[in-house]
C-alpha positions in Angstrom: 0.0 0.0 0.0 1.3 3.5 -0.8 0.4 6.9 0.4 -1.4 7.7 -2.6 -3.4 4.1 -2.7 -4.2 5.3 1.1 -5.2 9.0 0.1 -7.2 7.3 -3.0 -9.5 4.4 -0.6 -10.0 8.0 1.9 -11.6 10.2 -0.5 -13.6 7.3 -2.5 -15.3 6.3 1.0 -15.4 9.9 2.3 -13.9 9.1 5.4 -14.1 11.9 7.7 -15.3 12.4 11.6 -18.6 14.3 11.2 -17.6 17.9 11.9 -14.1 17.4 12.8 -10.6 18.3 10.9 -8.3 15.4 11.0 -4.6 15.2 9.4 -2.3 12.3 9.3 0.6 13.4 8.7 3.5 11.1 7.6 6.0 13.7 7.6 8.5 13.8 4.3 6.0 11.2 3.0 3.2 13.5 2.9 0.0 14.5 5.0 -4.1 13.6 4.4 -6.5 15.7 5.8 -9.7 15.0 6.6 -12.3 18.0 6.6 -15.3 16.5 8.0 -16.9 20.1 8.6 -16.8 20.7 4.4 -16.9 16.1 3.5 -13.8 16.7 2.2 -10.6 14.5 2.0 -7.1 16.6 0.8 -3.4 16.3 1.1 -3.6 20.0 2.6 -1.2 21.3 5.7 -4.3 22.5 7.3 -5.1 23.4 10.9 -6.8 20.3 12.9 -8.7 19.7 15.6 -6.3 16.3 15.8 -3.0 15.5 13.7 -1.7 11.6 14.2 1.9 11.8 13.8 3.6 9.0 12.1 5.5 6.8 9.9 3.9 5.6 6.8 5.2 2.2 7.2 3.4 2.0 10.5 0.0 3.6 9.3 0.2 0.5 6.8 0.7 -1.9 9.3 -2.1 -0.6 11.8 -4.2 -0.1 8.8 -3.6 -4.0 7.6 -4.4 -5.2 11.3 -1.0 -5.5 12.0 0.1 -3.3 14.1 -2.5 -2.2 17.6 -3.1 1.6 17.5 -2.8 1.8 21.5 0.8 0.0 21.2 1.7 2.0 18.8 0.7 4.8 20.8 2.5 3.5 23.9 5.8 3.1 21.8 6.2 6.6 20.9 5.2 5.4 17.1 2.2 7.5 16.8 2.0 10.9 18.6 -1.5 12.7 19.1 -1.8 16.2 19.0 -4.9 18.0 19.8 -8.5 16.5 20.6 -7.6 13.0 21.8 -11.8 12.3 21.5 -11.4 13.1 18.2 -8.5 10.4 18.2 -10.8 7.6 19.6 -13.5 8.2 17.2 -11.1 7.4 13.9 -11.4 3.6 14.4 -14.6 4.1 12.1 -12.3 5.7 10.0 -10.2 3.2 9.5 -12.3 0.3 9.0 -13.6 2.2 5.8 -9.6 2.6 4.4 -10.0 -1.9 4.8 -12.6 -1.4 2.9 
Protein backbone atom coordinates (compact mmCIF):
# COMPACT_ATOMS: atom_id res chain seq x y z
CA UNK A 1 0.00 0.00 0.00
CA UNK A 2 1.34 3.47 -0.82
CA UNK A 3 0.44 6.90 0.37
CA UNK A 4 -1.43 7.68 -2.60
CA UNK A 5 -3.44 4.13 -2.67
CA UNK A 6 -4.23 5.29 1.09
CA UNK A 7 -5.19 8.99 0.12
CA UNK A 8 -7.15 7.33 -2.98
CA UNK A 9 -9.45 4.39 -0.63
CA UNK A 10 -9.95 8.02 1.86
CA UNK A 11 -11.62 10.15 -0.50
CA UNK A 12 -13.58 7.35 -2.50
CA UNK A 13 -15.29 6.34 1.04
CA UNK A 14 -15.44 9.90 2.27
CA UNK A 15 -13.87 9.09 5.44
CA UNK A 16 -14.05 11.87 7.65
CA UNK A 17 -15.26 12.38 11.62
CA UNK A 18 -18.59 14.32 11.22
CA UNK A 19 -17.63 17.90 11.89
CA UNK A 20 -14.07 17.44 12.84
CA UNK A 21 -10.59 18.27 10.87
CA UNK A 22 -8.26 15.37 10.95
CA UNK A 23 -4.62 15.20 9.41
CA UNK A 24 -2.34 12.29 9.26
CA UNK A 25 0.65 13.39 8.74
CA UNK A 26 3.51 11.11 7.64
CA UNK A 27 6.02 13.74 7.61
CA UNK A 28 8.52 13.78 4.28
CA UNK A 29 5.99 11.17 3.00
CA UNK A 30 3.20 13.47 2.92
CA UNK A 31 0.02 14.55 4.96
CA UNK A 32 -4.10 13.56 4.39
CA UNK A 33 -6.49 15.72 5.79
CA UNK A 34 -9.66 15.04 6.62
CA UNK A 35 -12.32 18.05 6.64
CA UNK A 36 -15.34 16.48 8.01
CA UNK A 37 -16.90 20.12 8.58
CA UNK A 38 -16.81 20.67 4.43
CA UNK A 39 -16.93 16.08 3.51
CA UNK A 40 -13.80 16.70 2.16
CA UNK A 41 -10.56 14.48 2.01
CA UNK A 42 -7.09 16.61 0.80
CA UNK A 43 -3.45 16.34 1.07
CA UNK A 44 -3.63 20.03 2.60
CA UNK A 45 -1.23 21.33 5.71
CA UNK A 46 -4.27 22.49 7.32
CA UNK A 47 -5.12 23.45 10.91
CA UNK A 48 -6.76 20.26 12.87
CA UNK A 49 -8.70 19.70 15.57
CA UNK A 50 -6.33 16.34 15.82
CA UNK A 51 -3.03 15.53 13.68
CA UNK A 52 -1.66 11.63 14.21
CA UNK A 53 1.93 11.83 13.84
CA UNK A 54 3.61 8.97 12.07
CA UNK A 55 5.47 6.82 9.87
CA UNK A 56 3.91 5.56 6.81
CA UNK A 57 5.23 2.21 7.25
CA UNK A 58 3.43 2.01 10.51
CA UNK A 59 0.05 3.61 9.27
CA UNK A 60 0.16 0.48 6.76
CA UNK A 61 0.68 -1.90 9.30
CA UNK A 62 -2.11 -0.64 11.80
CA UNK A 63 -4.24 -0.07 8.79
CA UNK A 64 -3.56 -4.02 7.62
CA UNK A 65 -4.39 -5.23 11.33
CA UNK A 66 -0.97 -5.54 11.97
CA UNK A 67 0.15 -3.27 14.12
CA UNK A 68 -2.49 -2.25 17.59
CA UNK A 69 -3.11 1.57 17.49
CA UNK A 70 -2.79 1.78 21.50
CA UNK A 71 0.83 0.02 21.16
CA UNK A 72 1.70 2.02 18.81
CA UNK A 73 0.65 4.75 20.82
CA UNK A 74 2.53 3.47 23.93
CA UNK A 75 5.83 3.14 21.83
CA UNK A 76 6.22 6.58 20.89
CA UNK A 77 5.22 5.40 17.12
CA UNK A 78 2.16 7.47 16.79
CA UNK A 79 2.00 10.90 18.59
CA UNK A 80 -1.49 12.70 19.06
CA UNK A 81 -1.76 16.24 18.98
CA UNK A 82 -4.92 17.96 19.84
CA UNK A 83 -8.49 16.54 20.61
CA UNK A 84 -7.61 12.96 21.84
CA UNK A 85 -11.83 12.30 21.46
CA UNK A 86 -11.41 13.06 18.19
CA UNK A 87 -8.55 10.41 18.19
CA UNK A 88 -10.80 7.57 19.56
CA UNK A 89 -13.53 8.18 17.18
CA UNK A 90 -11.12 7.38 13.86
CA UNK A 91 -11.38 3.65 14.38
CA UNK A 92 -14.59 4.11 12.06
CA UNK A 93 -12.32 5.66 10.02
CA UNK A 94 -10.18 3.25 9.46
CA UNK A 95 -12.27 0.29 8.98
CA UNK A 96 -13.63 2.20 5.77
CA UNK A 97 -9.60 2.57 4.35
CA UNK A 98 -10.04 -1.88 4.77
CA UNK A 99 -12.62 -1.39 2.88
Amino acid sequence: MTFDEIYQRFAAAGATVPGKKVKFDFGGDGKIFLDGAAGAVSKDDGAADTTLQLALADFIAMAEGKLDPTMAFMQGKLKVLGDMGVAMQLQSVMAKLRG
